[in-house]
N, C-alpha and C positions, 0 to 999 in steps of 0.2 A: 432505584436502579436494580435491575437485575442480572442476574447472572445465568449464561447457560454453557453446560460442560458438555463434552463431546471425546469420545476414547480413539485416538488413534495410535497407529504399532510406530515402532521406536524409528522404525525408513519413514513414515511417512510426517513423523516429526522431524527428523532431521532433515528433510525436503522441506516443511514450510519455513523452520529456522533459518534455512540458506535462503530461500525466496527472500524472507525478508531483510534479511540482512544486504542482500545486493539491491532490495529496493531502499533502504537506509533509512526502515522504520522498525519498532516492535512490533513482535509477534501478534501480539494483541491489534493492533493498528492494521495489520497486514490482513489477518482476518477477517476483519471487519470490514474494510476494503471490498476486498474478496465477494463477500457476502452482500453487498452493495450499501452497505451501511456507512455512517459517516464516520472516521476515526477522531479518537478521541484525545491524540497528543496534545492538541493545542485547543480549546474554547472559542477561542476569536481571533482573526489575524493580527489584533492588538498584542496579543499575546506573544508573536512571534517577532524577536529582534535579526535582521540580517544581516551579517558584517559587511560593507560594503565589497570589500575583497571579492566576494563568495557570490555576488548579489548574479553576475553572470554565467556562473558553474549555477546555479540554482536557476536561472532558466533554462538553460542544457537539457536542464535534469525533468524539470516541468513540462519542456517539448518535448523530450522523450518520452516523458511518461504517457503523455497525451496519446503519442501514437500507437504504444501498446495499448494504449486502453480502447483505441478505435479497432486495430487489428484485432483484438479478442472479441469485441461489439460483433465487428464483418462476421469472424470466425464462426460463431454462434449465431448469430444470425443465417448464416451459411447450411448450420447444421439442423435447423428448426424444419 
């Protein structure tokens, strides 16, 4: 595995640290994302236990995410 570093000023970190944090992942994860890369929190969905409780707030969160990711698709697509 490799590693690649990137210098950004102290607003433009505390902008991805909020991003990521209201998506309710690390930074690192967010990034990656971002980037179209696949994040690396979890390996395999084996990996992931889902409290039953939560198991609905966790699709909430997965449709939601879904359509921001279609709106930034549009967006850019838009802008091409």
């Amino acid at each position: 595995m490799s590693t690649i570093t990137f210098t950004v000023d102290e607003r433009e970190r505390a902008d991805l640290v909020g991003r990521a944090a209201r998506e309710k992942v690390n930074l690192s994860d967010y990034i990656r994302v971002r980037l179209g890369l696949r994040a690396q929190g979890s390996l395999t969905d084996a990996d992931i236990e889902i409290d039953p409780r939560h198991q609905h707030t966790l699709q909430d969160q997965i449709a939601d995410h879904e359509l921001r990711l279609r709106a930034l698709e549009a967006d850019s697509g838009s802008a091409a």
